[in-house]
C-alpha positions in Angstrom: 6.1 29.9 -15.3 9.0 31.6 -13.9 11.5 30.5 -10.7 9.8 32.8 -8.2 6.3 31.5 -9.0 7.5 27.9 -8.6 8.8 28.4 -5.7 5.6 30.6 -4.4 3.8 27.6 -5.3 6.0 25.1 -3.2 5.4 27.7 0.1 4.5 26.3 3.2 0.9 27.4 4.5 1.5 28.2 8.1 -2.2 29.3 8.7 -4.6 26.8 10.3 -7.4 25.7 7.4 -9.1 22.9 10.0 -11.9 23.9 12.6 -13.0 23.6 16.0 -13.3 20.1 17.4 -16.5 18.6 18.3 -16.1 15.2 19.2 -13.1 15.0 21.9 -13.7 11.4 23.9 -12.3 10.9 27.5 -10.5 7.9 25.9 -8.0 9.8 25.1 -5.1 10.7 27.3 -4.7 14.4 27.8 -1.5 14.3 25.2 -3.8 12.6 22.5 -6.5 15.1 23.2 -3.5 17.7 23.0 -2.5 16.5 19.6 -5.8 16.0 18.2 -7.2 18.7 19.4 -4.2 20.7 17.5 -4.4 18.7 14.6 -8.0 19.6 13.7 -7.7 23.1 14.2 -4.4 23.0 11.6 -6.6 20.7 9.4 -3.3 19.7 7.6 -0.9 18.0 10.0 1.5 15.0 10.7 1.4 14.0 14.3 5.0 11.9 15.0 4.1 10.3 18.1 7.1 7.3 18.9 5.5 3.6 18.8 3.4 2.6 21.5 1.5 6.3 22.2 -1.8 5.5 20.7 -1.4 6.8 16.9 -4.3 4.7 16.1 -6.9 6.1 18.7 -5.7 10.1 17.6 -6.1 9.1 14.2 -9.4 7.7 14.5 -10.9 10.7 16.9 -9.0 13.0 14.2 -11.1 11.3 11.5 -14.6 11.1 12.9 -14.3 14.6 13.6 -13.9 15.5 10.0 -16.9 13.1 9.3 -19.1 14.8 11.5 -17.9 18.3 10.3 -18.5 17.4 6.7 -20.9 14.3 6.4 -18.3 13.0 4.1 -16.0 10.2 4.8 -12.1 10.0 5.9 -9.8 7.5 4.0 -7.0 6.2 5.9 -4.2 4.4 4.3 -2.1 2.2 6.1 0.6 -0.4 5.5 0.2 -4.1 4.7 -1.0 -6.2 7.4 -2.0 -2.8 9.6 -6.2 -2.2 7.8 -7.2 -5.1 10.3 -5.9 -3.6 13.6 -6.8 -0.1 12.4 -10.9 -1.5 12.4 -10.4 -3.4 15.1 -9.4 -0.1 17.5 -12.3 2.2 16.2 -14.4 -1.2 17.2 -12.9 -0.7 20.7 -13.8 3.0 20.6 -17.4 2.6 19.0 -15.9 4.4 15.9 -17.7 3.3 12.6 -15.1 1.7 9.9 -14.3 -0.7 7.2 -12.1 -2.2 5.4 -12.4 -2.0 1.2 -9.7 -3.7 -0.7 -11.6 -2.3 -4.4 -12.7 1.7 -3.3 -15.5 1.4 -2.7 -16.6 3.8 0.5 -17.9 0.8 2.9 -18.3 3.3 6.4 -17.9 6.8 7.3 -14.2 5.6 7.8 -13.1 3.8 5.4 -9.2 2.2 5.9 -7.1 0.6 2.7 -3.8 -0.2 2.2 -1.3 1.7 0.7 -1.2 -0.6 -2.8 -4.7 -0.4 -3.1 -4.7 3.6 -3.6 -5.4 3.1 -7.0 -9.0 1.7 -6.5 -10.0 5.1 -4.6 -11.4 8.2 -5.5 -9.8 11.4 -4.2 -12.9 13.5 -4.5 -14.9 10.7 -2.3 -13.3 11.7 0.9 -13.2 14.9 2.9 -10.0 13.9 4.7 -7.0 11.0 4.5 -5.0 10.0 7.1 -1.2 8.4 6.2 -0.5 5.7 8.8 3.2 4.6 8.9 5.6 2.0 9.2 8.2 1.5 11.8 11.8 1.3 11.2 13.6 -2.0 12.3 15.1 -0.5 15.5 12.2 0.8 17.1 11.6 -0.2 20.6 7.7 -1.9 21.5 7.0 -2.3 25.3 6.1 -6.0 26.0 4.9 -8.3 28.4 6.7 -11.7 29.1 5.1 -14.8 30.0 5.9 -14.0 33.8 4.3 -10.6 33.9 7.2 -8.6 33.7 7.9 -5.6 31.2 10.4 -5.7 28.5 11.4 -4.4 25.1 11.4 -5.9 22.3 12.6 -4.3 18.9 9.3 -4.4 16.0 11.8 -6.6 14.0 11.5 -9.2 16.5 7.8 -8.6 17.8 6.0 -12.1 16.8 2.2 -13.5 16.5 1.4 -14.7 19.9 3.3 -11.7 21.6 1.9 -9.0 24.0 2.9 -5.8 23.5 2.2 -2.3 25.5 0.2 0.5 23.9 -1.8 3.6 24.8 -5.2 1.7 24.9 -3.9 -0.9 27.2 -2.2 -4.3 26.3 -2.6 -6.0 23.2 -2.2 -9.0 21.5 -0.2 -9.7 18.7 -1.8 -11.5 15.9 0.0 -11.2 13.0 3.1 -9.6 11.5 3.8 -8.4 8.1 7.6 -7.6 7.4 8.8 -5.8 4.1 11.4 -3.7 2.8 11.0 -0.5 1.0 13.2 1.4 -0.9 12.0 4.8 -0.5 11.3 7.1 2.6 10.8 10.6 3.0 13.0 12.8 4.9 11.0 15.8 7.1 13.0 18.8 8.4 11.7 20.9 10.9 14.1 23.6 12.4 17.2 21.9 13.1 15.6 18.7 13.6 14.8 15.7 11.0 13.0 12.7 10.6 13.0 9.7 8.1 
């Protein structure tokens, strides 16, 4: 292979290769709809929506759609500590999903950890999602004791706390804190994200 064909091969597809939604619930603030609703028409996309503006409902609605479309399952990945809450919110929506720690394809969603990749079967799945981590600095919305709103950086976001999201108010259970030594650095235009 010469230069010019690797780089054709590293070319960016600009085309949309998803297809029409069919499954848009009124959950879903008009942004989320927005986003989703652009998302499965591009069919490969990354939607960077800051903490706190329902990732977790978009992802979900994004997913189900691509289980309806091809009667074939969605994997999404998510970090430690993350699967529970991820099954937990399609529960709140009346989405079907399950956890499987060993790959094997429990509900038409099925959500895994990152570190249990491994166990899973690309050709399985007709779609994956990549659920994040935060950085250290990002800002949550909480509640305090008194009712007021505050802000809490994740770092310091503890069990017991309660925390704004899209899908109301939550509480938190559990935390999960670990440092990683890799990211990956997007550029679009003259913006970037890490």
């Amino acid at each position: 292979m010469d230069y010019q064909e690797f780089l054709a091969r590293k070319s960016q597809l600009g085309e949309g290769s998803g297809f029409e939604p069919n499954w848009l619930p009124e959950f879903l603030f008009d942004f989320q709809r927005y986003l989703v609703e652009w998302a499965i028409r591009k069919g490969r996309a990354a939607i960077f929506a800051d903490c706190g503006l329902g990732k977790t409902p978009m992802q979900l609605v994004w997913a189900e759609n691509v289980v309806r479309h091809t009667n074939k399952p969605v994997l999404i990945l998510t970090p430690l500590a993350v699967s529970a809450q991820t099954v937990r919110e399609a529960e709140k929506f009346g989405i079907e999903a399950n956890i499987s720690r060993d790959g094997k394809v429990l509900a038409k969603i099925t959500v895994a950890n990152y570190e249990r990749l491994h166990h899973f079967n690309s050709g399985d799945f007709a779609g994956v999602v990549c659920d994040e981590c935060f950085p250290a600095e990002t800002l949550v919305d909480t509640v305090d004791l008194d009712g007021s709103l505050s802000q809490k950086y994740i770092k310091d976001v503890r069990a017991c706390d309660r925390i704004i999201n899209a899908s109301g108010i939550d509480h938190v259970q559990a935390t999960c804190k670990r440092q990683i030594n890799r990211a990956v650095r997007v550029v679009a235009g003259t913006d970037s994200f890490t």
